[in-house]
C-alpha positions as CSV (number, residue, x, y, z in Angstrom):
1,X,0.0,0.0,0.0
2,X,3.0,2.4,1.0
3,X,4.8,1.5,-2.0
4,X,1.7,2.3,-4.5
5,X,1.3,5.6,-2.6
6,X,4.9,6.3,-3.1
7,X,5.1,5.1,-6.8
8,X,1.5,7.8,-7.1
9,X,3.4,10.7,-6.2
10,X,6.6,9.9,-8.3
11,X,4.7,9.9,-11.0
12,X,2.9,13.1,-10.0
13,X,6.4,14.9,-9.8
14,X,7.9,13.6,-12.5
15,X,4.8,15.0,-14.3
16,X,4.6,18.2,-13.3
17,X,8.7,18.4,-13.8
18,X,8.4,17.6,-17.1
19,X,5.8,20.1,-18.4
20,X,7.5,23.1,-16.7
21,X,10.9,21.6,-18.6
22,X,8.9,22.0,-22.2
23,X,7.1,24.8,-21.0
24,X,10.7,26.4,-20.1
25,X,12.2,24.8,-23.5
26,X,9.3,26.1,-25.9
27,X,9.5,29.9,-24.7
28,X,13.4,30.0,-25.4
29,X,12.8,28.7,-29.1
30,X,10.4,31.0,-31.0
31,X,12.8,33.3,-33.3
32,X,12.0,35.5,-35.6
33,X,14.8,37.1,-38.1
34,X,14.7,40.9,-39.6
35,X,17.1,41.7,-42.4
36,X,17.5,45.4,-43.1
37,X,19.3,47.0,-45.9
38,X,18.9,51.1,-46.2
39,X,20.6,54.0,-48.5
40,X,21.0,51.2,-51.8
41,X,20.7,53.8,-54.5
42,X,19.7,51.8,-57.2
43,X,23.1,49.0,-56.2
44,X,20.7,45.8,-56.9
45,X,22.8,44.3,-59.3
46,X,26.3,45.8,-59.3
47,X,28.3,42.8,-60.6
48,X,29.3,39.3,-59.2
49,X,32.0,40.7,-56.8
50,X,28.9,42.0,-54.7
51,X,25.9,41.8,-52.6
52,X,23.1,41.7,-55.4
53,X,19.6,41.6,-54.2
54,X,19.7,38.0,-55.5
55,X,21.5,37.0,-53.0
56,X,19.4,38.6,-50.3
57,X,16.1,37.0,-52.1
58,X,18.2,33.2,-51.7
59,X,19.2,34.4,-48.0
60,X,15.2,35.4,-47.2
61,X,13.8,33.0,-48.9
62,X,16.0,30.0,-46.8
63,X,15.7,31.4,-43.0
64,X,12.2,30.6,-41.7
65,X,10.4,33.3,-39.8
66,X,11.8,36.1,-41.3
67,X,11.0,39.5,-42.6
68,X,12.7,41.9,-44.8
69,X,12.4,45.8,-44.6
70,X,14.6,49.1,-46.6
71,X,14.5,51.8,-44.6
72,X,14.9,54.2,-47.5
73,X,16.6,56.1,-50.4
74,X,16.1,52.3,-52.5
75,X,14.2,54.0,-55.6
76,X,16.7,56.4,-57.2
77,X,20.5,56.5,-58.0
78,X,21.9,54.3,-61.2
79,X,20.5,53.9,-64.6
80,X,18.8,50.5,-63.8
81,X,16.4,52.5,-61.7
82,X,16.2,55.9,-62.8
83,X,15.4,55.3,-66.4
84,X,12.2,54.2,-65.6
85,X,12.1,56.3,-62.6
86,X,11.2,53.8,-60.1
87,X,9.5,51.1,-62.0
88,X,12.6,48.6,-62.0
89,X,13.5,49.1,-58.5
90,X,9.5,48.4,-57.1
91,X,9.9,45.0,-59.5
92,X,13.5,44.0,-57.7
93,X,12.3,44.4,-54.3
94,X,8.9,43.1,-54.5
95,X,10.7,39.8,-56.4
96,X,13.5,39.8,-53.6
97,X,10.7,39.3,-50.7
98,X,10.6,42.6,-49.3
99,X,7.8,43.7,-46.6
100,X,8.1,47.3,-46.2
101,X,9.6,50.0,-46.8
102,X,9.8,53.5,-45.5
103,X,10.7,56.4,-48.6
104,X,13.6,58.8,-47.7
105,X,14.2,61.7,-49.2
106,X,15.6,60.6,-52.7
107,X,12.7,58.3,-53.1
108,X,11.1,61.7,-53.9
109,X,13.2,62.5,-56.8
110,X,11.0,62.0,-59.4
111,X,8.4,63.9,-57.9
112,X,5.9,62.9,-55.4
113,X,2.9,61.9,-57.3
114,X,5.4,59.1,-59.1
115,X,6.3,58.2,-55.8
116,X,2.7,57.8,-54.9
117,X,2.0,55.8,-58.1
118,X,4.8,53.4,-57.0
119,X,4.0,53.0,-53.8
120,X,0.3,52.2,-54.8
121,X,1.7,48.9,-57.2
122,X,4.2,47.7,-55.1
123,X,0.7,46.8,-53.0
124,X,-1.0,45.3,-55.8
125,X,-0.2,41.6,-57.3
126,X,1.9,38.8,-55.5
127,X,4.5,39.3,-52.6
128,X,2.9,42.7,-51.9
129,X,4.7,45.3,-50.5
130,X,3.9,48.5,-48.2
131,X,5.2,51.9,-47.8
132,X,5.2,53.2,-44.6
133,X,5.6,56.7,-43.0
134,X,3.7,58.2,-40.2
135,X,4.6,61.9,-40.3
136,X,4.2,62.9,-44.1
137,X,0.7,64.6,-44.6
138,X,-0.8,66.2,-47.3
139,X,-4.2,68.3,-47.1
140,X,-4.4,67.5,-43.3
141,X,-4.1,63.9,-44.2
142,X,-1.4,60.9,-44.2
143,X,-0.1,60.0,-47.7
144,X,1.3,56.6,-46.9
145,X,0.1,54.2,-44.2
146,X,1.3,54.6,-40.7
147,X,1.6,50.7,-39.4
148,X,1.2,47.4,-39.7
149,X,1.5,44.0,-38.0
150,X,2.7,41.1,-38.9
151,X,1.7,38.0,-37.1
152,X,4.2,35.0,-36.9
153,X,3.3,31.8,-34.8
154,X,1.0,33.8,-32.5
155,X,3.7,36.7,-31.9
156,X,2.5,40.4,-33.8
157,X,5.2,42.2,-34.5
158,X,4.2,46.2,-34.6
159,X,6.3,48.2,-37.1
160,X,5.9,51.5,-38.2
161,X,7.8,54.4,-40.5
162,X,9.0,57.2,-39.9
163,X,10.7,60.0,-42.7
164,X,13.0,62.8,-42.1
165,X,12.0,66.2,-42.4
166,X,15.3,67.3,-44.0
167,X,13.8,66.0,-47.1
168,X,12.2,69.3,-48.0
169,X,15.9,70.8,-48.7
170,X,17.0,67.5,-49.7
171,X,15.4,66.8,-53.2
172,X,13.7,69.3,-55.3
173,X,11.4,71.4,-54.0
174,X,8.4,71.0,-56.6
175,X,9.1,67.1,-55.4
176,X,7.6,67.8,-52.1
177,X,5.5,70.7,-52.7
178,X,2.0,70.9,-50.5
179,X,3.6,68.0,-48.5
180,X,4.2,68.6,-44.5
181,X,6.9,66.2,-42.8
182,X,5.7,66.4,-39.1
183,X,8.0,66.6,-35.9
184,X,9.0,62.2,-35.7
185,X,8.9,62.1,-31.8
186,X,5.7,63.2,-31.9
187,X,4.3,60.5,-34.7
188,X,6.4,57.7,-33.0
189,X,4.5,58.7,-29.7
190,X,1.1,58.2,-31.5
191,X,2.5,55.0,-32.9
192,X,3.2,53.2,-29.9
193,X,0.4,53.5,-28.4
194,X,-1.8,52.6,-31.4
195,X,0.4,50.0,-31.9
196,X,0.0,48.9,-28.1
197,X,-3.9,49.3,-28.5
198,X,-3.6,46.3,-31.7
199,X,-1.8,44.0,-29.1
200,X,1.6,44.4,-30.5
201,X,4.3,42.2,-29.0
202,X,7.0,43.8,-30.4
203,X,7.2,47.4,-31.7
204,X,9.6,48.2,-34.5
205,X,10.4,52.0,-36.0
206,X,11.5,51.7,-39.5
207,X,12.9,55.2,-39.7
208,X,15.0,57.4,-42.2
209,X,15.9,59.7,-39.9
210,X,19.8,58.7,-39.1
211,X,22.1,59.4,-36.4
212,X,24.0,62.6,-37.6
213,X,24.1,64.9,-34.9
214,X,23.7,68.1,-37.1
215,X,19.9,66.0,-37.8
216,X,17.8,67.3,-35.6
217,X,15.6,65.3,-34.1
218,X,17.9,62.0,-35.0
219,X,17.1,58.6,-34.2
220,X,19.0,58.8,-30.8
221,X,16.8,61.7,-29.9
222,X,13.6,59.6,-30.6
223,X,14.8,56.6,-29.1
224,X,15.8,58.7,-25.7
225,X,12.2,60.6,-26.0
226,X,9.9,57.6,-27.1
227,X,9.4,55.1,-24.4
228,X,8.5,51.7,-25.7
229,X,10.0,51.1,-29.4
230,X,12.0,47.8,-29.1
231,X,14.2,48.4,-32.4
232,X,14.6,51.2,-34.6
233,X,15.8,50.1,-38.4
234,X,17.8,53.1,-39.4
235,X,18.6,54.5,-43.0
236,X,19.8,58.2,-43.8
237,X,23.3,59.0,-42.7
238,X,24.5,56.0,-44.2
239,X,26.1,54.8,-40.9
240,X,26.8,51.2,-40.0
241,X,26.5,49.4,-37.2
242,X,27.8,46.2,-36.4
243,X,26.5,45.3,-33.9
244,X,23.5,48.3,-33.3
245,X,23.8,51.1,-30.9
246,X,21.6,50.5,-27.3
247,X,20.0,53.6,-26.4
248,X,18.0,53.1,-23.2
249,X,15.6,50.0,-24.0
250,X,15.6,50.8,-27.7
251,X,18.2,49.0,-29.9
252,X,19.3,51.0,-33.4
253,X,20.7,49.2,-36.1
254,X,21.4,50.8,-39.6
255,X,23.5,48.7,-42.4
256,X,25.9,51.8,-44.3
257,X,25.0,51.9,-48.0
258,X,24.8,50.6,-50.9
259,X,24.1,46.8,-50.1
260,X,27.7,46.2,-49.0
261,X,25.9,44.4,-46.3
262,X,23.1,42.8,-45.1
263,X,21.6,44.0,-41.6
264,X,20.0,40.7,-39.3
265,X,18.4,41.1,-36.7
266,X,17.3,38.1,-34.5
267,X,14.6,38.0,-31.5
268,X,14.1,35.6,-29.3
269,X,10.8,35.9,-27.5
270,X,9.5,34.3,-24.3
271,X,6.1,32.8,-25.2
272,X,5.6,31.0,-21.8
273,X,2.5,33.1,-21.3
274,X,0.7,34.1,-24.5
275,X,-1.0,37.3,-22.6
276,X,2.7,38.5,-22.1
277,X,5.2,37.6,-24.8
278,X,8.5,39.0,-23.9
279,X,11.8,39.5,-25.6
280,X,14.3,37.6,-24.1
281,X,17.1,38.7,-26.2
282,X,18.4,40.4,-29.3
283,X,21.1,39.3,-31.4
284,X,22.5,42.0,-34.0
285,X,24.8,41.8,-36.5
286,X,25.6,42.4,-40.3
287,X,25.9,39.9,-43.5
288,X,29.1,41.5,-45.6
289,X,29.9,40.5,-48.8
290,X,31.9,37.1,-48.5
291,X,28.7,35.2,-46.2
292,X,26.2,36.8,-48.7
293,X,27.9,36.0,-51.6
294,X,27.7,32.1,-50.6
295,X,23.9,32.6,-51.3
296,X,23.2,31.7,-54.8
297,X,20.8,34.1,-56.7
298,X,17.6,33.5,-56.6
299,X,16.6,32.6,-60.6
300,X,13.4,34.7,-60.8
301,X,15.3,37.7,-59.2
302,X,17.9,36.8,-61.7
303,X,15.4,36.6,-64.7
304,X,13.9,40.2,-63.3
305,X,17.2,41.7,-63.8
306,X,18.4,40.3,-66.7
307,X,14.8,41.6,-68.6
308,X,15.4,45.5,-67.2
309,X,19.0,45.3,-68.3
310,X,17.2,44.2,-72.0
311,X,14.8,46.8,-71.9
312,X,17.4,48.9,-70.7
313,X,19.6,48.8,-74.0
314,X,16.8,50.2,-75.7
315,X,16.4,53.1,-73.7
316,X,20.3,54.0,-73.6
317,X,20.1,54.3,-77.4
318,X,17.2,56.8,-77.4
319,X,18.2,59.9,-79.1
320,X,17.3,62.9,-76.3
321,X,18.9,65.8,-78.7
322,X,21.4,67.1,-81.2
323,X,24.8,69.0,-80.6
324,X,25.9,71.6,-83.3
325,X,29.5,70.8,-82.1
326,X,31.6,68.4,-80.3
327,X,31.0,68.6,-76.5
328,X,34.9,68.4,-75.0
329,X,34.9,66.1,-72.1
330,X,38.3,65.0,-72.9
331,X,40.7,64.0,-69.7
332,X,43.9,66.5,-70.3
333,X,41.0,69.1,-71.2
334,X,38.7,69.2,-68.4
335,X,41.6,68.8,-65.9
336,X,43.6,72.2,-67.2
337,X,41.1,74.4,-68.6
338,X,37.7,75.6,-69.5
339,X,35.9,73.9,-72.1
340,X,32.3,73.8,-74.0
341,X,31.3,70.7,-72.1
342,X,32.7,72.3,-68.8
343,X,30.2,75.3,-69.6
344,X,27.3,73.2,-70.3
345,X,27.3,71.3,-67.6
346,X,27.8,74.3,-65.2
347,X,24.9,75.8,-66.9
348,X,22.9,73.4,-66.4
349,X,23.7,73.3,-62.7
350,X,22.2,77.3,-62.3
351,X,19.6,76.8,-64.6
352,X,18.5,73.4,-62.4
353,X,19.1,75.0,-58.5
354,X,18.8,78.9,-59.6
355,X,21.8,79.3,-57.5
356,X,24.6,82.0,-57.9
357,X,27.2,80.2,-58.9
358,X,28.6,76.7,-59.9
359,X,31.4,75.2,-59.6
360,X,32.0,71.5,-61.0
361,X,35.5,69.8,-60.8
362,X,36.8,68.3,-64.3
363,X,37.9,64.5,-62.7
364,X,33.8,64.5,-62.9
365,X,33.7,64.4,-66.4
366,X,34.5,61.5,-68.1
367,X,34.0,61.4,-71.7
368,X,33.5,63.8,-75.1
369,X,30.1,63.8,-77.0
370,X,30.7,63.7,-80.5
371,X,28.8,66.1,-82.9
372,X,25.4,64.9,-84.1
373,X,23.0,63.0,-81.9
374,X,23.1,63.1,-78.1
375,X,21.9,59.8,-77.0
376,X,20.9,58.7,-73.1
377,X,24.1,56.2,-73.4
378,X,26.2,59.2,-74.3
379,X,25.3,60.9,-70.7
380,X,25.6,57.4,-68.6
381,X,29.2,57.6,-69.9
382,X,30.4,60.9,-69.2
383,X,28.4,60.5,-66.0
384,X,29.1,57.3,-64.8
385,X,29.7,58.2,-60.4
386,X,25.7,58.4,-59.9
387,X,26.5,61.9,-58.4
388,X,23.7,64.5,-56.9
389,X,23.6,68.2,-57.6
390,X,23.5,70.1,-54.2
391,X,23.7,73.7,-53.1
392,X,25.7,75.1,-50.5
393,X,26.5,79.0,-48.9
394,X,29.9,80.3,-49.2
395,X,31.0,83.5,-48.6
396,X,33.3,85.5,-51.8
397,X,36.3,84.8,-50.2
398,X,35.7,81.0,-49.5
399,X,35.2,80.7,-53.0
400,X,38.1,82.6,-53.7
401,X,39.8,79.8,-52.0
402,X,38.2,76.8,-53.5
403,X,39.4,78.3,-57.1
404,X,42.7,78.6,-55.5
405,X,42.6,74.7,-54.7
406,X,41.4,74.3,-58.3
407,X,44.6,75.4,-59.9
408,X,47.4,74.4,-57.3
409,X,48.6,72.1,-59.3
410,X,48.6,73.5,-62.6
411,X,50.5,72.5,-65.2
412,X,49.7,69.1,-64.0
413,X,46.6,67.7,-65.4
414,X,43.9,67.8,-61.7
415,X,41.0,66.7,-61.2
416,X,40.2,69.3,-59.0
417,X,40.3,71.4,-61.5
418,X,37.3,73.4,-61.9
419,X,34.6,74.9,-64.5
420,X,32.2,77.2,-63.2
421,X,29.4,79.0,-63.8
422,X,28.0,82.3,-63.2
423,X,31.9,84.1,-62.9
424,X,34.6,84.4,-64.9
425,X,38.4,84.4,-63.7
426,X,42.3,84.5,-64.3
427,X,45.1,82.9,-63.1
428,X,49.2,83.2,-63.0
429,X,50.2,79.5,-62.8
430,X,53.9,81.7,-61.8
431,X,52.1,83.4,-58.9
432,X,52.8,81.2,-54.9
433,X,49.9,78.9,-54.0
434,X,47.5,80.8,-52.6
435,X,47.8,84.1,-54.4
436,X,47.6,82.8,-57.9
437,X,44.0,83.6,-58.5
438,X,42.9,87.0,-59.6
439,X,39.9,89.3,-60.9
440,X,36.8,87.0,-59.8
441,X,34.2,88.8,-61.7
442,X,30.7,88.6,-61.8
443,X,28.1,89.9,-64.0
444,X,31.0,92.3,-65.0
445,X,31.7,93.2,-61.7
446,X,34.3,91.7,-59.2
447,X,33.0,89.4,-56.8
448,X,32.6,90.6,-53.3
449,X,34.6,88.6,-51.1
450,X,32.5,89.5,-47.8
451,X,29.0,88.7,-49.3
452,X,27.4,84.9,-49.5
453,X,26.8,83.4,-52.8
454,X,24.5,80.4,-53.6
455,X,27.1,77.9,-55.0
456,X,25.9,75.0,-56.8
457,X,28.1,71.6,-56.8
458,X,28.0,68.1,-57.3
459,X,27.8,66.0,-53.8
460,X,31.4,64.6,-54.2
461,X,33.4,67.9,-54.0
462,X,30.5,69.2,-51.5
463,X,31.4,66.8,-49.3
464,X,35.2,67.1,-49.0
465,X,35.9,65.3,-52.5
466,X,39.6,66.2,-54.2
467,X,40.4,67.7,-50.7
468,X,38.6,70.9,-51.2
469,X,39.1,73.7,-48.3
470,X,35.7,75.3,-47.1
471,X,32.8,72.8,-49.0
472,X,32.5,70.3,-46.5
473,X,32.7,73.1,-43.8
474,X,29.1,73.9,-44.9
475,X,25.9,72.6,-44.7
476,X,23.7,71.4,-47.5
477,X,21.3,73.9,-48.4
478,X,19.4,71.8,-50.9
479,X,19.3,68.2,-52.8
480,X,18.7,68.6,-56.5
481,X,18.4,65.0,-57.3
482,X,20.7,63.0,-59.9
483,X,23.0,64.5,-62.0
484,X,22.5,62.5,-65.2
485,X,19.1,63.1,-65.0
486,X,19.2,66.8,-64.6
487,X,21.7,66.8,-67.5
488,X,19.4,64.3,-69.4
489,X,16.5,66.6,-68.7
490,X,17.8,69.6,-70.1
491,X,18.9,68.5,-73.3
492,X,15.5,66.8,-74.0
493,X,13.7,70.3,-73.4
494,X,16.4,72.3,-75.3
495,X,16.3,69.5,-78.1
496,X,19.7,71.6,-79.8
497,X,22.5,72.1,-78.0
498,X,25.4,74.5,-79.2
499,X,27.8,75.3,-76.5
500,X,31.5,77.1,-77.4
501,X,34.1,78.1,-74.8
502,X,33.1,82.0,-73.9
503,X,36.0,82.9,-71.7
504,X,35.3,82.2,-67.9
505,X,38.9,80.9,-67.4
506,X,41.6,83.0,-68.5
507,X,45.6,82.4,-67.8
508,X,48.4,85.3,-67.2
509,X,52.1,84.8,-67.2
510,X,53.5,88.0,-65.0
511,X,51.6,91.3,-65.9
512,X,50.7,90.1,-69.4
513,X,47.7,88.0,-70.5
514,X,49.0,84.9,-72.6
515,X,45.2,83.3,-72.8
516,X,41.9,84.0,-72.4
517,X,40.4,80.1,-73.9
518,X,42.9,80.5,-76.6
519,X,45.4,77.8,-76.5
520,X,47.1,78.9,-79.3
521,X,48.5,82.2,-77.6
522,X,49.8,79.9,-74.9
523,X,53.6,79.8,-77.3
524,X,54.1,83.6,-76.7
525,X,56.1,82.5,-73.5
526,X,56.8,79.1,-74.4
527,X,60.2,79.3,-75.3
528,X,61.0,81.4,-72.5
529,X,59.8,78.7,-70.0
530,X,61.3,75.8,-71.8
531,X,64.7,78.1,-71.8
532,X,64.4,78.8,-67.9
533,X,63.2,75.3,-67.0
534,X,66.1,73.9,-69.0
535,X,68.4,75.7,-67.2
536,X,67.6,75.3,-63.6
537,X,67.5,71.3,-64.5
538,X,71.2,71.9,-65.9
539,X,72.1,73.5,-62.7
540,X,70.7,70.5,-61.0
541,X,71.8,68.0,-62.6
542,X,75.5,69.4,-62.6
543,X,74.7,69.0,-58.7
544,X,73.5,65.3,-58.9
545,X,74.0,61.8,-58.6
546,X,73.2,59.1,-61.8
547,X,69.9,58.1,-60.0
548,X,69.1,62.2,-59.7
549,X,70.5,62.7,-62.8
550,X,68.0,60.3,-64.3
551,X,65.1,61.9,-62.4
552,X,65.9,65.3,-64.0
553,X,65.8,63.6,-67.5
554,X,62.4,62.4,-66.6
555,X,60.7,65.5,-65.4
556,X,62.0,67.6,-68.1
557,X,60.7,65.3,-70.5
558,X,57.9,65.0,-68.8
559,X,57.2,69.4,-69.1
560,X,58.2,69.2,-72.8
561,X,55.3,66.5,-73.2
562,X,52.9,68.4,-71.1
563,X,53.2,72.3,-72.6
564,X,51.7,74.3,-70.2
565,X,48.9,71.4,-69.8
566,X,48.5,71.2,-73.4
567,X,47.5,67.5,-74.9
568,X,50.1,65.6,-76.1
569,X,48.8,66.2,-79.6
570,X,48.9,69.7,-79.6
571,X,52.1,69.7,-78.1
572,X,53.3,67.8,-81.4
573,X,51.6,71.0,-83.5
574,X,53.7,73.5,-82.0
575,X,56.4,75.4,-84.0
576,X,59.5,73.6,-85.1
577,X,61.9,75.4,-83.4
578,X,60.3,74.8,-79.8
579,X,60.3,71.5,-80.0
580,X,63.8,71.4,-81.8
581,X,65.5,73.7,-78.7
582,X,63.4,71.7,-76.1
583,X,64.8,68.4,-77.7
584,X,68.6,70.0,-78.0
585,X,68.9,71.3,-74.5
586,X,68.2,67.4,-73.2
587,X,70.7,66.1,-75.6
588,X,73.2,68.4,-73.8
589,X,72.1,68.1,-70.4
590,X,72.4,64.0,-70.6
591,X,75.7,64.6,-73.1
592,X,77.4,66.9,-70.2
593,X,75.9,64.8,-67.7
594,X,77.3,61.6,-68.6
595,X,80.7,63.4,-69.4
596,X,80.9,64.8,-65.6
597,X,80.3,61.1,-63.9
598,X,82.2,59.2,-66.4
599,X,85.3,62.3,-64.8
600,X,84.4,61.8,-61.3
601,X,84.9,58.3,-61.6
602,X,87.8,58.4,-63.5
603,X,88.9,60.3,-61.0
604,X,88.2,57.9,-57.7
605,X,89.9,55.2,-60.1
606,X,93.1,57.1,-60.2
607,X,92.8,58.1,-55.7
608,X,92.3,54.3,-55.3
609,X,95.7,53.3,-57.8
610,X,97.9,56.0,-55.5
611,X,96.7,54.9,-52.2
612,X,97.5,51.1,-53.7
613,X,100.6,52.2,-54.4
């Protein structure tokens, strides 16, 4: 009797045990994985050395439980997107298994009733997709959905968006005309607690906001002001996080740019009691370019890309407009002085921001247009760094300076070279760094160094590119959208283009002018400079070792070849007796040269017998 009581309560306790141990195991097992990407730019399908968004669409598609989000800026920035100004991107990301996706400011570059249009299909059809963004209104009323939740085994996971309100000055302004971008702490506020009212487990901020601290508010200021947002998924300032950035009892997490990673994000919830799921922990990190690249790409993803590259080809060929003349992009040219596709181009910059001036550096331009048609391919090419136009405020004297930088290293071919817009100038290539610039006029009058100037600028130099002084100093005043397809743009409305060099850059040697966008008066001092160059090189080489000696050789050869930063071809079609003196003076510097070593050798031959001796 004993013993059955005794083999009654075993069982009763080993009973009990055993359904608190799978209780305990089944609330440590339910996982559900967020990838993030942010700030792509049109970088879907960049080559097989990187990420391509058929690899993300294989890495989704394999990891159960999972969602996918872009928080932004995934619409606009190469050809395979912009020519069809959205279309392609919306058919990548919808094949690749996104969820959502909150539009940042360049998602509004081709105007917001496009954007509208796109979000609208990207809900429509299989694997549909939602926009979300809380704080844009229109009319009193929210343009985009604010939330949504997605249920997974019983668990609701809350997320909401949440768009800067920097976008206003950072794409055009008819893009976002009659929108209002409300104050984000104060959505996210409303969020939570609608959120919280639909039973939310989990609340999730899909924000393009960023952390900068000259963004104000940021994501850390809405994280530290919110109460009750689990994760923010961050886009914007490009930033990346390895392993996210805890503020208070929100987590934020942003992947860089460009898909050179993958952001994952994995929860682990407590499910133990189904009125109270809890996260038990949060495990960040980011998927770079060797794990992603052992994903292989998904084949419809594959098959969407390969038929918009097709489609592509056809619209590269399309003939926008005609030049009268060739458009001079060439590399020697745009790197030492002003040319007709310098001019256009910097026109095209005022006539797009309505700024003051423009300034736009010749490493940026990267290929001629021949004379005749003026196809989209043709702008792609001498385009090819998916660079923004921007404007910025600099004061007379700052931009004094950044001409300065422009021609520091003149003769020598620079990228930083610059054409410009809306002045004209000189310089004395002879003058010291830093005083070589002179008469800065504008609309025939000199430019006031103590007055500010709306300067327009592509986003590389703008932001410290070719080590500009003073540009990345500044703020951005205003985003103008894509280069290529301002340039693209204008030449379609214009249909004819006939552009000449008009004299904005002009070069003096001492008090006289040599040229004013007339190479040809560059010989007036040529001789003279090859005479003086040659003899200081005589000097020095009469100083110098063999290796030295050698060195000499090379960079006067190398002066001879480059004229004043003159092409090589020109340089052939200068007068005879240029070249023939240039050509002389190295025969006798290497002749006089060789006849001084072969003496001082002699020489330690004949110390080295004596002391022998």
């Amino acid at each position: 009797m004993k013993i059955r009581r005794y083999l009654i309560l075993v069982i009763i306790i080993l009973i009990t045990t055993s359904q608190s141990f799978i209780s305990y195991g089944l609330e440590r097992f339910e996982e559900i994985t967020i990838f993030h990407t942010n700030d792509i730019h049109g970088r879907y399908a960049e080559g097989d050395d990187h990420i391509q968004i058929g690899n993300l669409a294989t890495l989704k598609k394999e990891t159960p439980n999972s969602i996918l989000v872009d928080a932004g800026d995934c619409l606009h920035g190469l050809p395979i997107v912009n020519m069809d100004r959205g279309k392609s991107a919306i058919e990548l990301i919808k094949c690749a298994g996104y969820d959502y996706i909150t539009p940042g400011n360049h998602d509004f570059n081709y105007g917001k009733d496009r954007l509208f249009e796109l979000s609208k299909s990207a809900n429509l059809g299989e694997n549909t997709l939602k926009f979300l963004s809380s704080n844009i209104f229109e009319n009193g009323k929210k343009v985009f959905d604010s939330n949504d939740i997605k249920e997974i085994d019983g668990i609701k996971i809350g997320f909401f968006g949440l768009s800067t309100q920097e976008t206003k000055s950072k794409t055009g302004f008819k893009n976002v005309e009659g929108l209002e971008f409300k104050n984000p702490i104060e959505s996210a506020t409303e969020q939570v607690n609608e959120l919280k009212g639909k039973g939310a487990n989990v609340i999730v901020a899909i924000c393009h906001i960023g952390t900068n601290s000259l963004s104000k508010p940021n994501s850390i200021d809405i994280a530290n002001e919110v109460q009750g947002i689990d994760l923010i998924i961050d886009g914007h300032s490009h930033t990346k996080f390895e392993n996210g950035k805890q503020v208070g009892d929100t987590l934020i997490v942003s992947a860089g740019q460009y898909l050179e990673n993958i952001g994952e994000i994995k929860l682990t919830l407590d499910t133990n009691d189904v009125e109270n799921i809890k996260i038990e922990n949060k495990s960040v990190r980011l998927i770079g370019k060797e794990e992603a690249l052992k994903y292989k790409l998904d084949s419809a993803v594959s098959k969407k890309v390969d038929e918009i590259k097709e489609q592509q080809e056809k619209i590269l060929d399309k003939v926008i407009g005609v030049t009268t003349n060739t458009l001079d992009g060439s590399y020697e040219n745009v790197r030492t002085k002003e040319t007709n596709l310098g001019n256009l181009i910097s026109d095209i910059l005022l006539d797009k921001t309505k700024a003051d001036i423009s300034l736009f550096n010749g490493g940026n331009i990267r290929d001629t247009i021949e004379k005749g048609n003026i196809t989209r391919r043709d702008i792609v090419d001498v385009f090819p760094f998916n660079n923004t136009i921007v404007t910025k405020e600099l004061t007379g004297a700052q931009i004094k300076d950044v001409l300065e930088h422009g021609v520091k290293l003149y003769p020598e071919k620079s990228s930083a070279f610059l054409q410009v817009g809306g002045i004209s100038y000189y310089f004395n290539p002879k003058q010291k760094e830093g005083e070589k610039i002179t008469n800065i006029q504008k609309e025939g009058k000199p430019l006031d160094l103590n007055k500010k100037y709306v300067v327009a600028t592509n986003d590389y130099i703008a932001s410290g590119g070719d080590e500009f002084p003073c540009f990345s100093k500044e703020p951005v005043l205003k985003e103008f959208g894509n280069l290529e397809s301002a340039v693209i743009e204008y030449i379609e409305y214009k249909t004819e283009i006939s552009k000449n060099v008009d004299g904005r850059i002009g070069i003096k040697s001492k008090d006289e002018l040599i040229s004013k966008n007339h190479e040809s008066d560059l010989i007036l001092s040529e001789n003279e400079k090859n005479i003086n160059d040659n003899e200081e090189n005589l000097s020095n080489n009469i100083k110098s070792s063999d290796s030295d000696k050698n060195k000499s050789l090379d960079k006067t050869s190398a002066r001879e070849s480059s004229n004043l930063g003159i092409s090589k071809r020109e340089a052939k079609e200068k007068s005879p007796k240029t070249g023939d003196l240039g050509f002389s003076n190295s025969i006798i510097i290497f002749i006089v040269s060789s006849t001084l070593i072969c003496l001082l050798n002699f020489n330690q031959k004949e110390l080295k017998d004596k002391k022998s001796k």
